[in-house]
LOMAR-750739 format. One record per atom (N, C-alpha, C): x negated, y, z. Coordinates in steps of 0.02 Angstrom, whole numbers, padded with zeros to 5 digits, always signed. Example, Ala and Ser with C-alpha at 12.3 -4.5 7.8 and 13.67 -1.06 7.14 Angstrom:
BEGIN
-00660-00284+00390 -00615-00225+00390 -00660-00165+00390 -00642-00112+00354 -00684-00053+00357 -00645+00002+00394 
//
This chain:
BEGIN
-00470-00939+04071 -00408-00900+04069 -00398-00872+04000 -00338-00869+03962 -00325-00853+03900 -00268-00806+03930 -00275-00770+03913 -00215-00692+03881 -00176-00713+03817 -00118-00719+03811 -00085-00722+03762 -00035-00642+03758 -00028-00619+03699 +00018-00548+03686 +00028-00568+03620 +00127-00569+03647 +00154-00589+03574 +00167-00518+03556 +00196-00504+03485 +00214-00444+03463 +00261-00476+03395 +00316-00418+03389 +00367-00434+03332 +00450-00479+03357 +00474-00489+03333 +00529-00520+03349 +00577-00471+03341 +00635-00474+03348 +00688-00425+03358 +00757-00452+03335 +00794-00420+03290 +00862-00440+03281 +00848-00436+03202 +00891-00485+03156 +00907-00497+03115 +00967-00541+03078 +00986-00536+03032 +01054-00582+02983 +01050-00626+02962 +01067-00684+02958 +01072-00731+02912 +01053-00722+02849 +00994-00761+02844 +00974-00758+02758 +00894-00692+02774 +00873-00669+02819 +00851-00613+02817 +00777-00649+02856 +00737-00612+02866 +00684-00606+02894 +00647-00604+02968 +00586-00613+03001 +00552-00573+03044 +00479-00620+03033 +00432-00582+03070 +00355-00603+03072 +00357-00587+03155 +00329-00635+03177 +00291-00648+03246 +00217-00629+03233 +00181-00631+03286 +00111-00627+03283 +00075-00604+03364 +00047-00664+03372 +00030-00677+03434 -00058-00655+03467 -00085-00624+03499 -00164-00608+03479 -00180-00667+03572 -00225-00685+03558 -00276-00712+03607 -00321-00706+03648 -00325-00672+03698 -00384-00653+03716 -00428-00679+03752 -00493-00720+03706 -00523-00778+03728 -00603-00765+03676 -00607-00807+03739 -00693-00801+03661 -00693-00864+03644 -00641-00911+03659 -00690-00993+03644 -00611-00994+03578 -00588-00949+03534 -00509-00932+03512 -00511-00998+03439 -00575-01020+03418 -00590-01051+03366 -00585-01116+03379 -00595-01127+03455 -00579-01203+03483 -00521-01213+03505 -00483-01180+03513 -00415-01167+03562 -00374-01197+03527 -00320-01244+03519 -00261-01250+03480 -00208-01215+03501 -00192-01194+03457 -00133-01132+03467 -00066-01168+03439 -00019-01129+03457 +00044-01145+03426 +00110-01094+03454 +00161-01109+03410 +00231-01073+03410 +00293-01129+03451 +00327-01105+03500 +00366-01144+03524 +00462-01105+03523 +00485-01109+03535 +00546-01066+03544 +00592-01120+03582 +00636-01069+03645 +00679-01098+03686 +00751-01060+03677 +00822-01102+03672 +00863-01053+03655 +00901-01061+03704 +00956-01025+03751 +00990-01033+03785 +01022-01118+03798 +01013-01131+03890 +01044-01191+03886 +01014-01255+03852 +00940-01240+03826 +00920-01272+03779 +00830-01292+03826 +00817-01347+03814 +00726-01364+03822 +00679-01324+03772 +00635-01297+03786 +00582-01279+03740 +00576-01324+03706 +00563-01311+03639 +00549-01362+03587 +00487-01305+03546 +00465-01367+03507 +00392-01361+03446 +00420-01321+03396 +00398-01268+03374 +00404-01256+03286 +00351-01251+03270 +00292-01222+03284 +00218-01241+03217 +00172-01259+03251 +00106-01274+03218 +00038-01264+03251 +00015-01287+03164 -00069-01273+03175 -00097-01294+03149 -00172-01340+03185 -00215-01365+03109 -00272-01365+03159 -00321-01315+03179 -00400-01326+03203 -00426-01266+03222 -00443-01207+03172 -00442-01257+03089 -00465-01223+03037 -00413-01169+03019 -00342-01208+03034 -00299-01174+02987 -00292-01210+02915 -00334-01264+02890 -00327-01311+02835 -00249-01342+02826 -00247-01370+02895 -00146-01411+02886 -00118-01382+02944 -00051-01355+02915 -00002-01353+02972 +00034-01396+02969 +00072-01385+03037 +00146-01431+03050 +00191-01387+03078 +00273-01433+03059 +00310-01409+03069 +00342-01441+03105 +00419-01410+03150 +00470-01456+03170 +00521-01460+03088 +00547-01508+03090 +00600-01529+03040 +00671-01468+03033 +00676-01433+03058 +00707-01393+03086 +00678-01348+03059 +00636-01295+03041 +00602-01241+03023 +00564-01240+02947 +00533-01319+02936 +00495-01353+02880 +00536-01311+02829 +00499-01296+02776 +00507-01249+02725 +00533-01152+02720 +00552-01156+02811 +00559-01087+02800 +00516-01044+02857 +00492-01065+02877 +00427-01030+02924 +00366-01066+02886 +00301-00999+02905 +00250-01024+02889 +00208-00991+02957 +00187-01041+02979 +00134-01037+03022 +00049-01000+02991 +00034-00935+03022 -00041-00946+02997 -00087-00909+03058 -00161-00929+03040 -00209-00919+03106 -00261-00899+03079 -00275-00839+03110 -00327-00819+03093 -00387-00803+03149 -00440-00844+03118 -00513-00854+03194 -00538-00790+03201 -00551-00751+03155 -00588-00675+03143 -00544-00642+03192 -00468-00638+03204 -00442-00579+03241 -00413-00618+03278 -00430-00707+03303 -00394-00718+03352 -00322-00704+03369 -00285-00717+03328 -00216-00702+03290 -00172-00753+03267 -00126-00782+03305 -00072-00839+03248 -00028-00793+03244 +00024-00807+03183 +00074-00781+03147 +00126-00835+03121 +00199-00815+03147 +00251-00842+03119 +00276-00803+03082 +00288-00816+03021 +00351-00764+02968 +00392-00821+02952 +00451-00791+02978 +00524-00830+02966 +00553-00816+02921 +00585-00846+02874 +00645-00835+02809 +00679-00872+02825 +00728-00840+02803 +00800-00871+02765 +00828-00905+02837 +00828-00857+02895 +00845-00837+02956 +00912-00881+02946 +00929-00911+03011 +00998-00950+03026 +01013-00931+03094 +01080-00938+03123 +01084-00903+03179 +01076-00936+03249 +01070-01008+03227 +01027-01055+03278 +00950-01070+03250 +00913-01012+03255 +00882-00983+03250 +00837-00943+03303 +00900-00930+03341 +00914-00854+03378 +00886-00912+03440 +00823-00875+03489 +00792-00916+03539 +00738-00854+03558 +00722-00879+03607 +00660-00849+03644 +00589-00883+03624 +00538-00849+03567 +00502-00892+03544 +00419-00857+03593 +00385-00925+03596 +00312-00925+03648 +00248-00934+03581 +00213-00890+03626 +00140-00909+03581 +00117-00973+03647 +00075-01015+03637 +00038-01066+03664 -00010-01083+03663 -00062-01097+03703 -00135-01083+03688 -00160-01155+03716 -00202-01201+03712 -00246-01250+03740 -00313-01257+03717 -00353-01206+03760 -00455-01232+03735 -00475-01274+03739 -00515-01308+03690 -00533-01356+03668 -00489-01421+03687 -00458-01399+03644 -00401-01457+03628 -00390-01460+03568 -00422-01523+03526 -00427-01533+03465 -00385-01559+03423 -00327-01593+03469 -00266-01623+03465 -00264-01677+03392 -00330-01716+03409 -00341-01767+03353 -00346-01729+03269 -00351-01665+03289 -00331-01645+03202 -00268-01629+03203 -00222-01651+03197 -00139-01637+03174 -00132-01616+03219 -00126-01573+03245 -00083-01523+03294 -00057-01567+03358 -00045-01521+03420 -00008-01545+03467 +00062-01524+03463 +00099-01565+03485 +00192-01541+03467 +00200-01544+03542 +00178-01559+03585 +00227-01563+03660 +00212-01506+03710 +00271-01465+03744 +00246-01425+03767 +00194-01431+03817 +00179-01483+03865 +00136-01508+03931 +00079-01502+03886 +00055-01503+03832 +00015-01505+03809 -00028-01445+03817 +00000-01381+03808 -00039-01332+03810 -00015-01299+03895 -00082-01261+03899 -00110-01258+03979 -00091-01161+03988 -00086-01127+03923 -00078-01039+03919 -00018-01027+03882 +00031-01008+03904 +00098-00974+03859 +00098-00891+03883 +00152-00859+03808 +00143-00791+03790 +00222-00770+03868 +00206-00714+03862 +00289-00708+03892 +00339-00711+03867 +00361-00746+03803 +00405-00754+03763 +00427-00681+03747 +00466-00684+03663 +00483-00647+03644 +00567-00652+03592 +00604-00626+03612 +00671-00649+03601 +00683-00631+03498 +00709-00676+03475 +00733-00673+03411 +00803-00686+03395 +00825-00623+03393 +00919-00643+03373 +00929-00632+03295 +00967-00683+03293 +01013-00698+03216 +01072-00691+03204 +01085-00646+03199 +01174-00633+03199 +01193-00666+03115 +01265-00700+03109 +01293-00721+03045 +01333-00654+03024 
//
């Protein structure tokens, strides 16, 4: 059983900011592949980050690539999204995601069936 508690999100502008940051509560948190998903109204959950277990490579969706950075940290059992340069489809209900020992070949898993623990989502609005 994994505990996921997201924290952060809120309202923001076009062009502007927020940091996510998701904590884990697991002891196996170094094997776990983690990741960031977001669902927006009317819309399927879809992928925005993961990395691997190191934190060495992330990935992105094409959609986010260059303005989110995904990062993970094993010591505090912790992933983190910081978003820039905010757009207002943007604006979604974003999930932390958890799967232990799931090594996901190295490159990350992108599909949601993939992971077995989600956060209670946490809403991010983008007003223009």
């Amino acid at each position: 059983q994994v505990q996921l508690e997201e924290s952060g999100g809120g309202m923001a502008q076009a062009g502007g900011s927020v940091r996510l940051s998701c904590v884990a509560h697991t002891s196996t948190f170094k094997t776990t592949a983690m990741a960031w998903f977001r669902q927006a109204p009317g819309k399927e959950r879809e992928f925005v980050a993961t990395s691997n277990w190191s934190d060495l490579d992330r990935y992105y969706s094409d959609a986010v690539n260059g303005r989110f950075t995904f990062s993970r940290d094993n010591a505090k059992n912790t992933i983190s999204l910081s978003m820039a340069n905010l757009r207002p489809e943007d604006t979604a209900v974003y999930y932390c995601a958890a799967d232990p020992y799931n090594y996901c070949s190295g490159k990350g898993c992108y599909g949601a069936d993939e992971y077995k623990y989600w956060g209670q989502g946490i809403q991010v609005t983008v007003s223009s």
